[in-house]
FIBAVO-525627 format. One record per residue (C-alpha): x, y, z. Coordinates in steps of 0.05 Angstrom, whole numbers, padded with zeros to 5 digits, always signed. Example, Ala and Ser with C-alpha at 12.3 -4.5 7.8 and 13.67 -1.06 7.14 Angstrom:
BEGIN
+00246-00090+00156/+00273-00021+00143/
END
This chain:
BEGIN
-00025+00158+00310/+00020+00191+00270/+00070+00163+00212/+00134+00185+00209/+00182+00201+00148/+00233+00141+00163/+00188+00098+00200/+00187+00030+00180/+00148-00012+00242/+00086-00009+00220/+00044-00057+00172/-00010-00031+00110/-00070-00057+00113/-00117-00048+00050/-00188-00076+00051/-00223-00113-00016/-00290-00130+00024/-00280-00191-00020/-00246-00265-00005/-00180-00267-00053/-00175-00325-00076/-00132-00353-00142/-00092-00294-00139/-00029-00293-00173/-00004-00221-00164/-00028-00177-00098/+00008-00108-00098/+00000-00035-00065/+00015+00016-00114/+00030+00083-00095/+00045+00156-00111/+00081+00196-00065/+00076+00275-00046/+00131+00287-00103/+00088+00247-00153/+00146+00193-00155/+00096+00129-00171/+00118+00056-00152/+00086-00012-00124/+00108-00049-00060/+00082-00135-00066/+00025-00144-00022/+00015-00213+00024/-00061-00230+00016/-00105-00250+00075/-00162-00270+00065/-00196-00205+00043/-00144-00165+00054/-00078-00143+00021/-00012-00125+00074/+00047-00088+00064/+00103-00083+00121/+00131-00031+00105/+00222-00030+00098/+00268+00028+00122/+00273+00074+00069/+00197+00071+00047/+00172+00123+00067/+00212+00175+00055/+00177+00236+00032/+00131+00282+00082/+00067+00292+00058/-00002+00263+00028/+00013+00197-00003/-00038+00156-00043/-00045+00089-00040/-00088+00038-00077/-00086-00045-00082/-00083-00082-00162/-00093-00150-00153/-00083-00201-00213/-00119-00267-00216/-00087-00331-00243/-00146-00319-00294/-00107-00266-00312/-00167-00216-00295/-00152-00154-00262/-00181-00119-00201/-00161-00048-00186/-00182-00024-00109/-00212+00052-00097/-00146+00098-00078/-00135+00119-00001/-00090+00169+00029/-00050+00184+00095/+00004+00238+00115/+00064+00228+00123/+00097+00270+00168/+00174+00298+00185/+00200+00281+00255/+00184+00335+00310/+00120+00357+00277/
END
């Protein structure tokens, strides 16, 4: 399946491969094709961390890289491995 630039009906799904729990802070951070860097605010599930994505998202066509950074209410840090998917423009 393909992702559109535009397309919002879809959901992110990252995988920890470990149960989150006393988390205080679960978000995606990205950096798009145009090296623009930001963070969407992930729902945890059990081990994983979700992102439904809002029109006007994804916006940029291209390779966009996407990694989770989960704070504890420890304060204690977890950064995930980065992933990436394409993006593409309508019609292509």
């Amino acid at each position: 399946m393909k992702i559109y630039v535009g397309q919002s009906n879809l959901t992110l799904s990252m995988i920890t491969n470990v149960t989150l729990t006393s988390v205080s802070s679960a978000v995606i951070k990205y950096k798009k094709p145009n090296s623009d860097e930001g963070q969407w605010s992930g729902t945890v599930n059990n081990t994983l961390v979700e992102y439904s994505f809002s029109d006007g998202d994804l916006n940029v066509a291209g390779t966009w890289t996407v990694w989770v950074y989960i704070t504890f209410t420890n304060t204690k840090v977890s950064i995930g491995e980065p992933s990436t998917f394409e993006v593409y423009t309508q019609g292509t």
